[in-house]
Structure formats: C-alpha cells, structure tokens
C-alpha positions as CSV (number, residue, x, y, z in Angstrom):
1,X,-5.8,-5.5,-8.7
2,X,-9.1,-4.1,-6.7
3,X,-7.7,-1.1,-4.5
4,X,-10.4,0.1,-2.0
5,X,-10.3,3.0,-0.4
6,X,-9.0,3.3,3.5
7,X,-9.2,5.9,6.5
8,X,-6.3,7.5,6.8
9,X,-5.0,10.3,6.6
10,X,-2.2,9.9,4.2
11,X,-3.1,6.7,2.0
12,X,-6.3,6.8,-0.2
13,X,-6.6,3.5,-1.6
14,X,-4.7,-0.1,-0.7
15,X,-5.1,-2.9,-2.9
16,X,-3.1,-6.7,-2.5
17,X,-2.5,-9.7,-4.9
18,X,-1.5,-12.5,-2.9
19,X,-0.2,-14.9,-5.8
20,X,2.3,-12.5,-6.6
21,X,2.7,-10.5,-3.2
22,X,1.9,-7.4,-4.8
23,X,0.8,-4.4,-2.7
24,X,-0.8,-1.5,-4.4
25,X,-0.7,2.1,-2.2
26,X,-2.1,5.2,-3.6
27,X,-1.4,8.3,-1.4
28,X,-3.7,10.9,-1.2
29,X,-0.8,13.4,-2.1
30,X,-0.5,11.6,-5.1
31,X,-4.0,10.4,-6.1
32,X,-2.6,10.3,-9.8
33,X,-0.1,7.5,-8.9
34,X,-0.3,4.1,-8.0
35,X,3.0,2.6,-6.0
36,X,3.3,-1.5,-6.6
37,X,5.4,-2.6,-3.7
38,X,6.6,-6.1,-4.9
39,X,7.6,-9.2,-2.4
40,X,5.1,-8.0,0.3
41,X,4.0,-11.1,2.8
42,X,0.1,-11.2,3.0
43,X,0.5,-10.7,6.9
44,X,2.1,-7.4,6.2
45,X,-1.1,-6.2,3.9
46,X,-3.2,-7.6,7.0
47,X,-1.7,-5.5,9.2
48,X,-1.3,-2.5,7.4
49,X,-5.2,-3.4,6.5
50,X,-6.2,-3.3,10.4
51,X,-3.7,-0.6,11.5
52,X,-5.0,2.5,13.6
53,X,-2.7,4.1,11.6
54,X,-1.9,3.2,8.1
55,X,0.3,6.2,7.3
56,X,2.7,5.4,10.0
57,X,2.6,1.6,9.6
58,X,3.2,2.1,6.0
59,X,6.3,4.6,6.5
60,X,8.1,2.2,8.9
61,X,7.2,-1.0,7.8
62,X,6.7,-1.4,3.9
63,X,8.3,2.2,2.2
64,X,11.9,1.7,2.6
65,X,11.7,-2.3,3.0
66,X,10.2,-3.3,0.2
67,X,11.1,-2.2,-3.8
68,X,8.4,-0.3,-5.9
69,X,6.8,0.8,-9.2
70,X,5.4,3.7,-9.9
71,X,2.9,4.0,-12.2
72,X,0.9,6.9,-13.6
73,X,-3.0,6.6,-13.8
C-alpha cells in the first residue's frame, strides 16, 4: 500500500487498497504505527481524502466504525 502524506493536523499519512477495502492511517502521535482499517468503501477514503478536516472526519466516521490492525513500523 502507497501512504502519502496529508495536511492535517492529526493524521500524517493515508494510504487505500481498493480491491481489498483496506485503509491505511498513520497518526502523527504515532508516526511508528500504521492502523489498517479493513471493510472501508472507496467513497469513504474519498471523502476523508478531500475533507477540510481529516482528523475530525476520521474520528466520527471510520475509528469506531470500522475494525483495525495495528502494526508496528
């Protein structure tokens, strides 16, 4: 998965694979972790993508919705 890096000021890098509806999230509290959210629609990743803010999109709409991963770098 290729994570880019975003503006925000909570989420350093977002990264999606749409044949397996895999969103990658790495928080800039946690620059050392990368969370795999799994069963994310593509429109979702969109609109997190385009959001004016990604922190609070991310915090309502994908962290408690969706199950996760954690993996260490």
């Amino acid at each position: 998965m290729l994570l880019k890096e975003v503006e925000s000021s909570s989420l350093k890098f977002i990264g999606y694979e749409s044949d397996e509806e895999l969103l990658g999230i790495v928080l800039k509290s946690l620059p050392d972790v990368i969370y795999y959210y799994k069963g994310v629609p593509k429109n979702i990743y969109f609109r997190l993508n385009n959001a004016k803010s990604k922190g609070k999109f991310f915090v309502k709409e994908i962290k408690n919705t969706f199950s996760f991963t954690k993996i260490k770098k």
